[in-house]
C-alpha positions in Angstrom: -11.2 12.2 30.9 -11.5 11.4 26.8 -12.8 14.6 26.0 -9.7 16.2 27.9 -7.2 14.5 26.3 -9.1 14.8 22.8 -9.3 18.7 23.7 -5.3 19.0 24.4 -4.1 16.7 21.3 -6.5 19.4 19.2 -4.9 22.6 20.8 -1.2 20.9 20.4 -2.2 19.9 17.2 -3.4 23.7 16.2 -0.3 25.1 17.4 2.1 22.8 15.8 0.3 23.8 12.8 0.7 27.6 13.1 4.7 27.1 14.3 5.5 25.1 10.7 3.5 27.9 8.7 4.8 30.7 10.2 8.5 29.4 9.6 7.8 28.4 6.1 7.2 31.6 5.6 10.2 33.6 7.4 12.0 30.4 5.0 10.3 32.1 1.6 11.4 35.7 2.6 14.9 34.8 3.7 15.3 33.1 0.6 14.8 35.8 -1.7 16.6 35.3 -5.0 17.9 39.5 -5.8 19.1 38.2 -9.1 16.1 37.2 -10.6 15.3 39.3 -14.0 12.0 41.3 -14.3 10.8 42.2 -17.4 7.3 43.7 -16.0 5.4 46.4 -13.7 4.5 43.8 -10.5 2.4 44.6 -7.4 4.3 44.3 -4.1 3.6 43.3 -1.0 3.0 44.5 2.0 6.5 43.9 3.7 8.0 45.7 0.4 5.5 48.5 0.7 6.4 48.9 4.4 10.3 49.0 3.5 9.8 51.3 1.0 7.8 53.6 3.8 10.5 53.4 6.2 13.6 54.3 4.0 11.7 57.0 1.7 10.9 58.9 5.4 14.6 58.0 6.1 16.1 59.4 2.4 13.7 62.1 2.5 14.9 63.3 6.1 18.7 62.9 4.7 18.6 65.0 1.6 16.3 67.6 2.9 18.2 67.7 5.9 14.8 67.4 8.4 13.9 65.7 10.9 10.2 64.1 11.9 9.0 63.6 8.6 5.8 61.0 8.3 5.2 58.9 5.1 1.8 58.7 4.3 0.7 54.9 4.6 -1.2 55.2 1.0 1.5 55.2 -0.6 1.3 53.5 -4.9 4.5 51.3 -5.0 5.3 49.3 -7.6 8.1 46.6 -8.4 9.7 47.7 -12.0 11.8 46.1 -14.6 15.9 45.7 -14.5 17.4 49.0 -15.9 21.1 49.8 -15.8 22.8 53.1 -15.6 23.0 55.3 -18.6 26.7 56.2 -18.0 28.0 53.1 -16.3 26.1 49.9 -17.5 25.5 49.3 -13.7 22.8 46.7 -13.6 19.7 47.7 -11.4 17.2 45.0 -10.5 15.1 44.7 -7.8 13.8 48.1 -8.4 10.8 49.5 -5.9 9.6 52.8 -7.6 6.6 54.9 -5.8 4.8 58.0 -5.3 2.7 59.5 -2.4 3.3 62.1 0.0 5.1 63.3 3.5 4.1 65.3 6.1 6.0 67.6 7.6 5.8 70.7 10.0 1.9 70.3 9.1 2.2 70.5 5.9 1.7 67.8 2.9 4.3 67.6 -0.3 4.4 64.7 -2.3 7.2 62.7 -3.4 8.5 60.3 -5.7 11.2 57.2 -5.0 12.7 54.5 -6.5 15.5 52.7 -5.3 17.3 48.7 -6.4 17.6 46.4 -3.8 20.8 44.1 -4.4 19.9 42.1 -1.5 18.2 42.0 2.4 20.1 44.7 3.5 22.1 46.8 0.5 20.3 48.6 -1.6 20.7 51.8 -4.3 19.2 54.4 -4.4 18.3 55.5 -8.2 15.5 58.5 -7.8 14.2 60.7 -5.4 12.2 64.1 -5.7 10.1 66.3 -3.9 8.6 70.1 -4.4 9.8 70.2 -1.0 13.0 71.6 -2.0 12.9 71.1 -5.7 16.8 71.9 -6.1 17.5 69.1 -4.1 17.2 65.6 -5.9 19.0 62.4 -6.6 18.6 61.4 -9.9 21.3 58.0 -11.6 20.2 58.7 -15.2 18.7 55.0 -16.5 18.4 53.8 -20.0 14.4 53.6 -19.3 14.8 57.3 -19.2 
């Protein structure tokens, strides 16, 4: 009868522990600070990389005017200093730039995209090309430039 008890106070124990970790970290993310300054090239991680994924195949589809495109998943993406705009003195932090490549109708073209994220769920974005159509582009012309 011990070694039951012992056995469920382990197994509560083990999940208690994975409930508290997990929220800590939906805490961590939700608590982003988007005005933070960043003076460096950073790695991102895998949640940015995934956004980036999703709205590059979603921006792609908009300014080409298709429809079914796939992101690669091996995609280079990269977090970038603050900029501002060249013409406006718009501060741009929070900036996700990368390259890879889409598939389309079977075929491969590779793009490039880089976009400021003011906070969960607004975002700008400052580049995006592709040889798909290469007189289509967005393009906010930066100091960095």
């Amino acid at each position: 009868m011990k070694k039951i008890i012992i056995v469920s106070l382990g197994i509560l124990l083990t999940f208690s522990l994975a409930a508290c970790s997990s929220s800590d970290e939906t805490t961590k993310e939700s608590s982003k600070d988007y005005s933070e300054t960043n003076s460096t090239i950073l790695e991102t991680e895998n949640i940015d990389k995934a956004e980036f994924i999703t709205l590059a195949a979603k921006h792609i589809e908009e300014l080409f005017g298709i429809s079914g495109v796939t992101v690669d998943t091996n995609v280079s993406v990269h977090k970038f200093p603050d900029d501002k705009n060249a013409e406006t003195g718009e501060e741009y932090k929070n900036i996700l730039n990368g390259i890879g490549d889409f598939s389309y109708n079977g075929n491969s073209y590779p793009f490039s995209f880089i976009y400021s994220k003011k906070d969960d769920t607004n975002y700008s974005i400052l580049y995006l090309y592709s040889n798909y159509d290469s007189s289509k582009e967005i393009s906010v012309p930066l100091e960095s430039d």
